[in-house]
Structures are given as C-alpha cells and as structure tokens.
C-alpha positions as CSV (number, residue, x, y, z in Angstrom):
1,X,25.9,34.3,38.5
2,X,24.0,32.2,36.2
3,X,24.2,29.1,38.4
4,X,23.2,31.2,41.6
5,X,20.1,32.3,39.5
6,X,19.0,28.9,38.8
7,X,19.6,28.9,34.8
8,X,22.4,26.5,35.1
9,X,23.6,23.6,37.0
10,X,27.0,23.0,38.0
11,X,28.8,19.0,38.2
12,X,32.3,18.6,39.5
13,X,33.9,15.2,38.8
14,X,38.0,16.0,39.8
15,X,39.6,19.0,38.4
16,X,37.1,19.3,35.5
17,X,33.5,21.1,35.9
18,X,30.5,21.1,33.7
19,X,27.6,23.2,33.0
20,X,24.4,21.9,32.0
21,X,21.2,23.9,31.0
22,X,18.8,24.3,34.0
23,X,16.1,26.3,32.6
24,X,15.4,26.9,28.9
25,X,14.9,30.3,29.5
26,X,18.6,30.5,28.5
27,X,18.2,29.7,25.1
28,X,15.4,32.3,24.2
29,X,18.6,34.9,26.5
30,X,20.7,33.4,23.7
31,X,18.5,34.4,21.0
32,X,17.3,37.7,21.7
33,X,21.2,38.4,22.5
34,X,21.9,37.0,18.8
35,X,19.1,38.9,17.3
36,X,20.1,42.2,18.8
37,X,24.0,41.8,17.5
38,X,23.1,40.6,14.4
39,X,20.8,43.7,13.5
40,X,23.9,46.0,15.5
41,X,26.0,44.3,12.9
42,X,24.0,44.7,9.8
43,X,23.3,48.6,10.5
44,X,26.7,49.1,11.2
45,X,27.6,47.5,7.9
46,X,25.0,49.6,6.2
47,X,26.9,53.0,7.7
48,X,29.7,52.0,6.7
49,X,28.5,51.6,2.9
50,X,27.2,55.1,2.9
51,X,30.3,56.5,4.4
C-alpha cells in the first residue's frame, strides 16, 4: 500500500526484498503517529494513577 502510493520503493535482489524511503513525508507519518501514542500512553498512565 505504501509502495503503490509512492512513499516507498521496492528492490528485489533473489529471495530477499528491500524497502527504501521514497518520499520524506513518511517520516513526519512516523512522528505524528509517535506523538499521538505517546500522549495515548501518558494519559492512560495518568488514569490509571487516579484509579
């Protein structure tokens, strides 16, 4: 799905494959994505201290 959008590019060399960044979009993906589990992760943590 990735590769198909055009964030990553696909190299076969035998049985092995590799993935390399296409567009550095995918790295701010990856941040927001952290950002949003790390606050998910510190308000749960701070429901389970009141609880």
């Amino acid at each position: 799905m990735m590769r198909e959008a055009g964030l990553l590019e696909r190299k076969k060399e035998g049985v092995r494959v590799y993935y390399r960044v296409e567009d550095l979009l995918v790295f701010d993906l990856c941040e927001l994505v952290c950002g949003k589990l790390n606050r998910d992760h510190k308000s749960l943590g701070e429901i389970e201290y009141l609880i």
